[in-house]
PyMOL commands that place a pseudoatom at each C-alpha (Angstrom):
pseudoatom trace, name=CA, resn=UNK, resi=1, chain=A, elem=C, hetatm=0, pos=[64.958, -22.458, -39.409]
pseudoatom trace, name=CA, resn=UNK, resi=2, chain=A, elem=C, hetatm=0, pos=[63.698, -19.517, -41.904]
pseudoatom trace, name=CA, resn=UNK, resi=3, chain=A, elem=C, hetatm=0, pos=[61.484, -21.792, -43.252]
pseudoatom trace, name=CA, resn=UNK, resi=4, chain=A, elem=C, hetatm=0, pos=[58.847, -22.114, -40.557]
pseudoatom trace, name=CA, resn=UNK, resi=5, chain=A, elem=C, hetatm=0, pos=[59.204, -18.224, -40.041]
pseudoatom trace, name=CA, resn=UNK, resi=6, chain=A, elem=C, hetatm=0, pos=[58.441, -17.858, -43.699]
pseudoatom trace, name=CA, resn=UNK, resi=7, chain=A, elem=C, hetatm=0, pos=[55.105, -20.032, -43.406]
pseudoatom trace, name=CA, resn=UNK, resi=8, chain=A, elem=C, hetatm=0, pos=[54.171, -18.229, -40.966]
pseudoatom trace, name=CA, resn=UNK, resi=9, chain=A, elem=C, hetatm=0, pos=[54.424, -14.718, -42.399]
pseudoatom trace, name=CA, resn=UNK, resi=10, chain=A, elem=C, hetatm=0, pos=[51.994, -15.773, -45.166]
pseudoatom trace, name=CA, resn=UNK, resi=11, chain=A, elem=C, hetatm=0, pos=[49.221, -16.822, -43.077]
pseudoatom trace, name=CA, resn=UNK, resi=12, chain=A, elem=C, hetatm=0, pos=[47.701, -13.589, -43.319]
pseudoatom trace, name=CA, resn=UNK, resi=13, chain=A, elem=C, hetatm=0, pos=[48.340, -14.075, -47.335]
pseudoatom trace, name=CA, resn=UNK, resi=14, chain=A, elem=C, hetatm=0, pos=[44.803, -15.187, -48.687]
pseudoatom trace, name=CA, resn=UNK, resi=15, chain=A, elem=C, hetatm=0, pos=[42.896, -12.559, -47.236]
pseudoatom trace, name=CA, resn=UNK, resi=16, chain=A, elem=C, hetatm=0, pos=[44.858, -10.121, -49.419]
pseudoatom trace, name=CA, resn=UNK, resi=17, chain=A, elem=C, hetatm=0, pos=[43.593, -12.669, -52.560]
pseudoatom trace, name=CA, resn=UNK, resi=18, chain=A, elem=C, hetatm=0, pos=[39.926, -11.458, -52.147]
pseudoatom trace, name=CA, resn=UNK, resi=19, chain=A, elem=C, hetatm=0, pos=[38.433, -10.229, -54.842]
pseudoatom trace, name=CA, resn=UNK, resi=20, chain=A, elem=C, hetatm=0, pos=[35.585, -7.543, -53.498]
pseudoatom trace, name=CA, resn=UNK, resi=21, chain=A, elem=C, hetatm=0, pos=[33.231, -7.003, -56.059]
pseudoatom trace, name=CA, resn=UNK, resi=22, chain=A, elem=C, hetatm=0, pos=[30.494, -4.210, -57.392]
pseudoatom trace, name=CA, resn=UNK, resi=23, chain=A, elem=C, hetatm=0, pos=[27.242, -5.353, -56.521]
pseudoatom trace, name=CA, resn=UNK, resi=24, chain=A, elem=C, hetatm=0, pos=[28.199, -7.949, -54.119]
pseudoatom trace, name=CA, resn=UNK, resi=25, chain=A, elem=C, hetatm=0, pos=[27.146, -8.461, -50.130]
pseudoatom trace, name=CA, resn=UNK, resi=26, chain=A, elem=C, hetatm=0, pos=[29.428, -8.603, -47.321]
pseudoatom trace, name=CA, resn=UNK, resi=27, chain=A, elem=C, hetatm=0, pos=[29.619, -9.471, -43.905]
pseudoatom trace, name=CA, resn=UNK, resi=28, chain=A, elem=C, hetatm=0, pos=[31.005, -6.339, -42.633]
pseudoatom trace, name=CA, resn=UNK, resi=29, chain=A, elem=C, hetatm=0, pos=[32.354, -6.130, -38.695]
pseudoatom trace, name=CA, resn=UNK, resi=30, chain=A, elem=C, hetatm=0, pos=[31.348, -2.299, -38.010]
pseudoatom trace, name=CA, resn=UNK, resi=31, chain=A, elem=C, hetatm=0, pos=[27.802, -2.866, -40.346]
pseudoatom trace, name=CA, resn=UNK, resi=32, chain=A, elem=C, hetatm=0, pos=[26.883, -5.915, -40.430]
pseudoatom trace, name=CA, resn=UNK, resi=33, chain=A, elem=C, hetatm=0, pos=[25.506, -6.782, -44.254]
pseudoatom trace, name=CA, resn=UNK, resi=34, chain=A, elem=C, hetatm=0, pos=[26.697, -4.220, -46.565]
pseudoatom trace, name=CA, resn=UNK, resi=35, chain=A, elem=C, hetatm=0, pos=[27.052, -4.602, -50.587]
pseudoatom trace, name=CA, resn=UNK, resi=36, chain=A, elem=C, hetatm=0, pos=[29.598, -2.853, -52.341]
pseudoatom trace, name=CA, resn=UNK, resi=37, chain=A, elem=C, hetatm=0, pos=[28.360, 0.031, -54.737]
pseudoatom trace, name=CA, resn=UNK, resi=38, chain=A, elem=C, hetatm=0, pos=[31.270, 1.172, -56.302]
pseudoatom trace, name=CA, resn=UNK, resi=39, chain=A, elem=C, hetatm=0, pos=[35.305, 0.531, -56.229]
pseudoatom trace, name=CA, resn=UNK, resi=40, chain=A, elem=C, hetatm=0, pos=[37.792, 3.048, -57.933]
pseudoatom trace, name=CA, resn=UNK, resi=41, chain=A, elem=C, hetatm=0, pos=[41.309, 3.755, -57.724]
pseudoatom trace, name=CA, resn=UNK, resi=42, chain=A, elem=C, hetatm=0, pos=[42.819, 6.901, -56.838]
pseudoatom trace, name=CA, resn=UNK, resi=43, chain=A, elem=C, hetatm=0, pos=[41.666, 10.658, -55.745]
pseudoatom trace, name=CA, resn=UNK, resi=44, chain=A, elem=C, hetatm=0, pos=[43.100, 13.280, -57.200]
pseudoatom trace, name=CA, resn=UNK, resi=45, chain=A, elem=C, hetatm=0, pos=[42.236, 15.833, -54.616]
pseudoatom trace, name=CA, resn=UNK, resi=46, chain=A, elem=C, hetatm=0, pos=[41.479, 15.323, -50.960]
pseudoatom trace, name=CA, resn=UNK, resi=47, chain=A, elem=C, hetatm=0, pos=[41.255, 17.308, -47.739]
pseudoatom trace, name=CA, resn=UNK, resi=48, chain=A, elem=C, hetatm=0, pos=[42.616, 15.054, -45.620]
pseudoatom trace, name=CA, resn=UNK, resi=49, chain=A, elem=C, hetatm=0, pos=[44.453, 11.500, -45.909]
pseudoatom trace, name=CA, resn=UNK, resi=50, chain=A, elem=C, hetatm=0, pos=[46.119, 9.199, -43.433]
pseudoatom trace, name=CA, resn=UNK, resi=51, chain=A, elem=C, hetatm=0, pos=[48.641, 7.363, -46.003]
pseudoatom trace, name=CA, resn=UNK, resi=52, chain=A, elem=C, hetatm=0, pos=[49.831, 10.359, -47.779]
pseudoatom trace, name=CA, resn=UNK, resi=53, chain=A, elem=C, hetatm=0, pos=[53.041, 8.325, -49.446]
pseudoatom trace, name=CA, resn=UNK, resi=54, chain=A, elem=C, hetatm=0, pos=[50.795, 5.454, -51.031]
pseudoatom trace, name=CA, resn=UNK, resi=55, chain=A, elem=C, hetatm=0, pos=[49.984, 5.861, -54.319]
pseudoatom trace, name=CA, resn=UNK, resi=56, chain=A, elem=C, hetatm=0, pos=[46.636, 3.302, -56.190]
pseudoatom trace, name=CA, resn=UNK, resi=57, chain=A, elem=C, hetatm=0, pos=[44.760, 3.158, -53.206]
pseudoatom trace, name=CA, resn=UNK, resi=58, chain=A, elem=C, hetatm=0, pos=[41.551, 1.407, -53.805]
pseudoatom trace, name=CA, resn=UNK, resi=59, chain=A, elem=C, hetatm=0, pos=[38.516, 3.374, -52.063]
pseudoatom trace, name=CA, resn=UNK, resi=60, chain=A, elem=C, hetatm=0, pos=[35.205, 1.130, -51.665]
pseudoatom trace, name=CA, resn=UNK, resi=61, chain=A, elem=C, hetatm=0, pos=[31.813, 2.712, -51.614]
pseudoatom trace, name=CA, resn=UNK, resi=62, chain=A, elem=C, hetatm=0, pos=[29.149, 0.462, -49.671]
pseudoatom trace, name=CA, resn=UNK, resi=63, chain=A, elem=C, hetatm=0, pos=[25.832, 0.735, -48.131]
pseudoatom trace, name=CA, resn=UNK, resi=64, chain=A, elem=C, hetatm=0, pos=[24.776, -0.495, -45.062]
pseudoatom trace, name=CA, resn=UNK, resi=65, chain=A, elem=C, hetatm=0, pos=[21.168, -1.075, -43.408]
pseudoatom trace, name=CA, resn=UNK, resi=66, chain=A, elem=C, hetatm=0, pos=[21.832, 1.469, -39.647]
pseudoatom trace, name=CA, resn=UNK, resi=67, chain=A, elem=C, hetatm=0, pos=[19.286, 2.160, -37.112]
pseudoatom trace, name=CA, resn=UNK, resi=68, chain=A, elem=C, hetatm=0, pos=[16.926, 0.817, -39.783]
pseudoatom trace, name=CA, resn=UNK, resi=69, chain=A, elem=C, hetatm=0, pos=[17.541, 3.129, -42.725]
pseudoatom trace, name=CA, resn=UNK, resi=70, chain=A, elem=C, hetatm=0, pos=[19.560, 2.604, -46.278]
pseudoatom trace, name=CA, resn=UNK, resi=71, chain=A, elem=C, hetatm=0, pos=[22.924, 4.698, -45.974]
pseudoatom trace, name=CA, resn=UNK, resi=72, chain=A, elem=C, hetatm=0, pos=[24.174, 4.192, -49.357]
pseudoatom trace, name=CA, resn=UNK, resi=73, chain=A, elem=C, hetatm=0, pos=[27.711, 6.393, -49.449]
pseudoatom trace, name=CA, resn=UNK, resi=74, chain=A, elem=C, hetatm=0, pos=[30.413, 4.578, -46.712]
pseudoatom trace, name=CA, resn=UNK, resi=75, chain=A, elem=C, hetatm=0, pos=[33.003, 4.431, -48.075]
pseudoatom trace, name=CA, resn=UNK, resi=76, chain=A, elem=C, hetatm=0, pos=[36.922, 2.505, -46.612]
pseudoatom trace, name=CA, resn=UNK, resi=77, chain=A, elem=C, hetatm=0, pos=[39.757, 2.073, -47.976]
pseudoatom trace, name=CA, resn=UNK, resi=78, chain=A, elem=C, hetatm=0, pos=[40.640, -1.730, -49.719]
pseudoatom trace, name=CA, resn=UNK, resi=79, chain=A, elem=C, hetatm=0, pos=[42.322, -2.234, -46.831]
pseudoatom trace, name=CA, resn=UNK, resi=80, chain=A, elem=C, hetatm=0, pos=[40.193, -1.077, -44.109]
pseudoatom trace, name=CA, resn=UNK, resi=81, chain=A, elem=C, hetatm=0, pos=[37.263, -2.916, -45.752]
pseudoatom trace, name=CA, resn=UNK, resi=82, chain=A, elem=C, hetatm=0, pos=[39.095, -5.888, -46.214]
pseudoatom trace, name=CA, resn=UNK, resi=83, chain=A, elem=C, hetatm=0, pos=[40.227, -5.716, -42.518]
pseudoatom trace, name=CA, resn=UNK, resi=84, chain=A, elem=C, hetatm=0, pos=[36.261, -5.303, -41.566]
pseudoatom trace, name=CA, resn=UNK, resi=85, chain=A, elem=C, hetatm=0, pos=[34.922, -8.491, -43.511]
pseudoatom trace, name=CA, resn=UNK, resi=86, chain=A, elem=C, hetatm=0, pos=[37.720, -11.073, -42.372]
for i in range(1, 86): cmd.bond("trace and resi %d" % i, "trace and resi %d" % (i + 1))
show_as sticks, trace
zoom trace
């Protein structure tokens, strides 16, 4: 019986295997193509944060083409950007 519950609980378990990469292009939901300009782990000082208890979050820098111009400094969370290309 747990079995089939288990299998199903992983289904969402490859997108979490994605490797995002500097320098590489994405199909982003929000942006359409974006390519990933930097990836780093950790702030040591913010002004505001939503997952205060979480500690190595990845942050993603991108840049996206909108309304025609380059806007180079986007940035999501791993998560949130991981959410947007899937």
């Amino acid at each position: 019986m747990s079995g089939n519950m288990d299998d199903s609980d992983d289904l969402p378990g490859p997108k979490s295997d994605l490797a995002i990469e500097r320098g590489e292009s994405y199909d982003h939901a929000e942006h359409g193509q974006v390519k990933v300009t930097g990836i780093w782990k950790g702030v040591e000082q913010v002004d505001k944060a939503r997952h205060t208890n979480e500690k190595n979050v990845f942050i993603v820098r991108y840049s996206a083409e909108i309304n025609g111009e380059q806007v180079d400094e986007l940035t999501d969370t791993l998560d949130e950007f991981l959410q947007a290309i899937s």
